[in-house]
N, C-alpha and C positions, 0 to 999 in steps of 0.2 A: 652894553657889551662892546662898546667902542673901543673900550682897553685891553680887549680879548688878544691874548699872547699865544705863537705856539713854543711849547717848552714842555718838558717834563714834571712829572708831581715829585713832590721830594722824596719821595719813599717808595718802593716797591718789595712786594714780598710776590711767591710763586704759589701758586693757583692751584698747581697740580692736576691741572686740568691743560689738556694738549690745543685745544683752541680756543682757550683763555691766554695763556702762555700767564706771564708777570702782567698783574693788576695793582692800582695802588696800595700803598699796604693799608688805607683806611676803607674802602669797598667791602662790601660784604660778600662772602661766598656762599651761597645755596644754591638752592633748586627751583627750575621753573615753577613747580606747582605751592613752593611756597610764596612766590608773586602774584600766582594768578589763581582767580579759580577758574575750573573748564564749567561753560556753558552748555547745558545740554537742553532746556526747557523747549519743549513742541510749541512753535506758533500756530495757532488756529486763527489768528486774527486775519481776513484778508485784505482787511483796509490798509495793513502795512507793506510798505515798499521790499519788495525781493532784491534781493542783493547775491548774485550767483557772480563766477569767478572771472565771468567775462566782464565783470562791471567793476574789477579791480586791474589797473594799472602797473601792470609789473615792475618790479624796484623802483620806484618812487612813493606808489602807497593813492597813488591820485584815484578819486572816482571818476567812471564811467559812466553817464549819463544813458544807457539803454536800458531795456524792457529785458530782463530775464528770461527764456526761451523755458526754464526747470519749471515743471508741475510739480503742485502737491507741498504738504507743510513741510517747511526749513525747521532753524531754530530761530526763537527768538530773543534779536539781540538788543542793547542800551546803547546811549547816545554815551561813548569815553570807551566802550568794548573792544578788541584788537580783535578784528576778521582777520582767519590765518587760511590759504589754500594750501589741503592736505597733498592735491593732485598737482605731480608734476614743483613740488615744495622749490626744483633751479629755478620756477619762473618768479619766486620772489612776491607773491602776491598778498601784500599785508593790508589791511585798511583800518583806519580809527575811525568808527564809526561815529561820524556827526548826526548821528538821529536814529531813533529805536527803530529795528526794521525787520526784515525776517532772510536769515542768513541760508540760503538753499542750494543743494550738493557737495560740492565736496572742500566744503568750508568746516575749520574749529573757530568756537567764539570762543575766545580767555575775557575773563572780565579780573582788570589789575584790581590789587587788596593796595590795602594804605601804604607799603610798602614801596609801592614802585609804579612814578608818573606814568599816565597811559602816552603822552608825548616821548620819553624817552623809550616806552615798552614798545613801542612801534619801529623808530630810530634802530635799536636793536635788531630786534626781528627781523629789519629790512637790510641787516649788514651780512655782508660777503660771507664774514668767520660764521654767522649764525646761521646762515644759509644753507652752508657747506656741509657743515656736519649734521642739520636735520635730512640733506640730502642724501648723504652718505650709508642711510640708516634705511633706505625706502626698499620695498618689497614690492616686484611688478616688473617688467622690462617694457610692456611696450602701455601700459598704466600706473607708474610709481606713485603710492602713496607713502605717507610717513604715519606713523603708529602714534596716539596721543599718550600713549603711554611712556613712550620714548620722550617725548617732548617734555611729560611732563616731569618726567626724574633728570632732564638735563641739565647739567651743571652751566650757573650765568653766575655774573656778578656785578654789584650794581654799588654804587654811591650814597649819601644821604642824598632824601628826596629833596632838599633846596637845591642841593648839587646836581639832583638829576632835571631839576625844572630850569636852572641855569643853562646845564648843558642843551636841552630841547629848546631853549629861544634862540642859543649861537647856532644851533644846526637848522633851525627853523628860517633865521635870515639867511646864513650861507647858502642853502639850499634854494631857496627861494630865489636870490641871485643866479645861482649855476642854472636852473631851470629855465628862467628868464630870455638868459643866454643862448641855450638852449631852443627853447619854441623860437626866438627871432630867427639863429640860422636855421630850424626848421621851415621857417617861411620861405625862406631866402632859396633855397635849394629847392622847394616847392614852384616857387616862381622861375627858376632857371627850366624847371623840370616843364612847366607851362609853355616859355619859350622854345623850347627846344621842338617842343610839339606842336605848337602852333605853327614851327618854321616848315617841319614835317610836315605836316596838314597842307599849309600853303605852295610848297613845290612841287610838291608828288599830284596836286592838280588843277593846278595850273600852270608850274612849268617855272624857266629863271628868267624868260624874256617877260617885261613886266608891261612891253609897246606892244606886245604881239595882240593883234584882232582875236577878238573874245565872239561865240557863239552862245545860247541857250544850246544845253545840254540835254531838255525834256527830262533831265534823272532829278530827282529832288535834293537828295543830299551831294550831288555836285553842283547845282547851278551850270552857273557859264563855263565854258570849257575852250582852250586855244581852238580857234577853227580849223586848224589842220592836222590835230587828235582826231582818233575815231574814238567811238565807243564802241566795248565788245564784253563778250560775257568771260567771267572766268574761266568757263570750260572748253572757251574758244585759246587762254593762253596758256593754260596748263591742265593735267588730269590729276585728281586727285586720288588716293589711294591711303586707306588704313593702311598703321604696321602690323607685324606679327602678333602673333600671342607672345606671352611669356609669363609665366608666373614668378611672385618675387623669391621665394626661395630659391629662384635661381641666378636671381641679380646679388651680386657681390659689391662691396663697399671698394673695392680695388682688383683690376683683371685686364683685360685685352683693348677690351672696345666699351666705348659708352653704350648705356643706353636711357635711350630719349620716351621719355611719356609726355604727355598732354602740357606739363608745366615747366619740362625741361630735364635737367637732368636725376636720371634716378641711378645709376650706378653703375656697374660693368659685368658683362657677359663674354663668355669665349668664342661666339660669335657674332656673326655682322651682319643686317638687313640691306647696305645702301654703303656705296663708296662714291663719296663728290660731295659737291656743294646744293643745300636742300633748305627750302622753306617747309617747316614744321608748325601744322596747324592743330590750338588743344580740343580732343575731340567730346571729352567729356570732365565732367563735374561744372563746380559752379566761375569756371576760368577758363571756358571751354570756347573758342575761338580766338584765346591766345597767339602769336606768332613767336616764335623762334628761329634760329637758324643751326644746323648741323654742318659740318666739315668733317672729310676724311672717312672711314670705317666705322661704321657704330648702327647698332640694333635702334632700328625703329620698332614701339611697343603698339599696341592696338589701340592705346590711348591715344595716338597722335594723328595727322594725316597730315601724309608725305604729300606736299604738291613737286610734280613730276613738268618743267618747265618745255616751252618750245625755246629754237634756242634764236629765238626773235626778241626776247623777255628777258633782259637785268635783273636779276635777283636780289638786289638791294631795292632797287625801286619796287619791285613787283612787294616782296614784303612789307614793305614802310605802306603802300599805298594800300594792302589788306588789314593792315593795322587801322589805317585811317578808316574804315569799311566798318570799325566793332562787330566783325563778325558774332560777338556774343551775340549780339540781340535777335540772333537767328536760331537760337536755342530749343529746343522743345522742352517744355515744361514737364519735371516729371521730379521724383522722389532722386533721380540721380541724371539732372541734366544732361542732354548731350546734344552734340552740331547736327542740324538738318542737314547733311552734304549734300544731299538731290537738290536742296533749295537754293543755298549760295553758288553752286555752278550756274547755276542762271543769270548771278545776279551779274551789272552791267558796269562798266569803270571803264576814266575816261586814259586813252591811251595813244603816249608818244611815239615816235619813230624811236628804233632800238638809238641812233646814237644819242637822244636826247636823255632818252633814261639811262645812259650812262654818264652822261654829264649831270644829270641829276643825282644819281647816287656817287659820284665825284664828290661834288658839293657837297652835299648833306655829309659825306664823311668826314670831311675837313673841316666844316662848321660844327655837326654834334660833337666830336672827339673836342674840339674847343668846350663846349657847354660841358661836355663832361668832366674834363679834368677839374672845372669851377666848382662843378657842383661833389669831385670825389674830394676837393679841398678844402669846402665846407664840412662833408662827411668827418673829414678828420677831425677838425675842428670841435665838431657833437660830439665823437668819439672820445676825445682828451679830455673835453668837461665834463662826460660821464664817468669817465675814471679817476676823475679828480674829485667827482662826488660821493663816487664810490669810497674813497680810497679816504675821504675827509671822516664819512661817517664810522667806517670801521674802526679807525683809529680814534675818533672821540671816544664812542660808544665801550671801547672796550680799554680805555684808561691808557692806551702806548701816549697818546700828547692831550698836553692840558690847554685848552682855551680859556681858562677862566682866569679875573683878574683876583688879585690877591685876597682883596677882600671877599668874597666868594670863597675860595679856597679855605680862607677862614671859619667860614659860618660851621 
């Protein structure tokens, strides 16, 4: 495929079909279900491997390497089968099964007929146009499913299969490329993201004087502490306080004031718990001693806990250095986690005179706002080469440009 050209096929005729638009005019026009047949057979085997929806990798098709959380028999699928999630069909979650296994919740197995590569039947499936419109069709608002009956009388059009096994190796290395790309800047912004935190970690306690006389702390997860830091308990620098009730029907997607729950923001309400500046601590689920920060007018939820500052305390540092604290690990274990708050006001951290934590959160601002624009310019970067993967597959898979070299075209 080294001679692979982008260009046009010589021909085009109209499809008739609105997200097909013009296909080459030698492609064939049917129906999903005359590609596939749909898999329905009960596995009772439990020596095979489960395969639920968390173990499919959204638009790309990648496996996930975890343990299935779904009881009880799936279906049982073959090694070349197209795993499709019917749940939630925007997230794209396709797999070509590399090994017979047993497909459970809210998966369709298609098993491709001679007619049509399970390489390219996947490629498809996993493209934008294909996506859109099995999405477009789903019934549920806050559980969209898509109906196999829809899927299966949906108009596709497909190539001869040398053409379609041609096309599945140029998308197979391109891809494989952009991915590439991809995981490395993912490392990369992973490692910024490390840095950044480690810088955090390191100032918030011990401070920027690097000559200053170091003390034993007696606290375990701080060690040595600048000797002329105290140590004090949380409830000695601030009082903590749940927010309000509120139920969501009465959070609006757009209105007056935010409002803030455990994970940040969840949307707006026509009134306000809190006017200033506030450390937001998450009180409950499995993210639950999260930090956040709130500004200005906005409903604090019951989800959250408001720390209520002295005003001896920087609020930059005082956050950054509860963060460093993992308040999660102070969790109580239960079916729906949530913060011991009687327990972490106790807990102890080591602490500057007010001006130094504001020289401290000086810094830290001026240094993480650096690490971040690195790492939002990386962001961009994954961002581009997803949409240029995006944007390569749609347009193979559905005949707008031809990569193939001549002789190929020929076959």
């Amino acid at each position: 495929m080294n001679n692979a050209m982008f260009e046009s096929y010589d021909a085009y005729k109209d499809s008739g079909v609105e997200w097909l638009g013009d296909v080459p005019e030698h492609w064939i026009l049917n129906r999903h279900k005359d590609n596939f047949g749909f898999v329905t057979d009960r596995c009772t085997n439990s020596s095979l491997a489960k395969i639920g929806l968390e173990n499919i990798e959204g638009k790309t098709g990648r496996f996930i390497s975890t343990d299935s959380e779904f009881d009880g028999d799936g279906v049982k699928f073959e090694k070349n089968d197209i795993l499709f999630g019917k749940l939630r069909p925007y997230l794209a979650k396709v797999y070509l099964a590399e090994f017979n296994g047993n497909a459970v919740g809210d998966i369709f197995v298609y098993r491709p007929k001679k007619s049509i590569s399970s390489n390219f039947a996947q490629y498809l499936m996993l493209s934008d146009r294909y996506i859109d419109v099995i999405n477009s069709s789903t019934a549920g608002a806050k559980m969209p499913r898509v109906s196999s009956n829809f899927i299966a009388n949906l108009p596709i059009s497909t190539p001869p299969i040398k053409e379609q096994i041609a096309i599945s190796a140029y998308l197979d290395t391109k891809t494989a490329q952009i991915d590439c790309k991809i995981d490395l800047l993912n490392q990369k912004a992973a490692q910024y993201g490390k840095l950044k935190q480690s810088l955090i970690n390191e100032i918030v306690t011990r401070g920027l004087d690097k000559t200053v006389a170091m003390k034993d702390s007696g606290v375990e997860w701080i060690g040595e502490m600048p000797t002329h830091w105290n140590l004090q308990r949380i409830k000695d620098l601030s009082t903590l306080q749940s927010g309000n009730s509120i139920v969501s029907e009465q959070i609006e997607e757009t209105g007056l004031y935010p409002v803030y729950g455990g994970n940040g923001l969840r949307g707006y309400f026509s009134e306000y718990t809190n006017d200033g500046d506030y450390i937001l601590i998450g009180r409950q689920g499995a993210l639950c001693g999260n930090i956040n920060y709130a500004s200005g007018k906005f409903w604090a939820s019951e989800h959250a806990v408001v720390a209520y500052l002295n005003r001896s305390i920087n609020i930059k540092w005082y956050g950054e250095i509860l963060r460093v604290m993992n308040l999660n690990q102070y969790s109580v274990s239960a079916a729906q986690p949530g913060l011991a708050v009687d327990r972490i006001k106790r807990l102890l951290l080591p602490v500057p005179p007010f001006s130094e934590q504001t020289a401290i959160a000086k810094y830290l601002d001026e240094k993480t706002v650096k690490i971040n624009q690195i790492i939002t310019t990386i962001n961009t970067q994954i961002d581009k080469l997803k949409e240029l993967r995006k944007t390569l597959i749609n347009e193979v898979v559905t005949g707008k440009i031809c990569v193939l070299s001549e002789s190929v075209q020929d076959v």
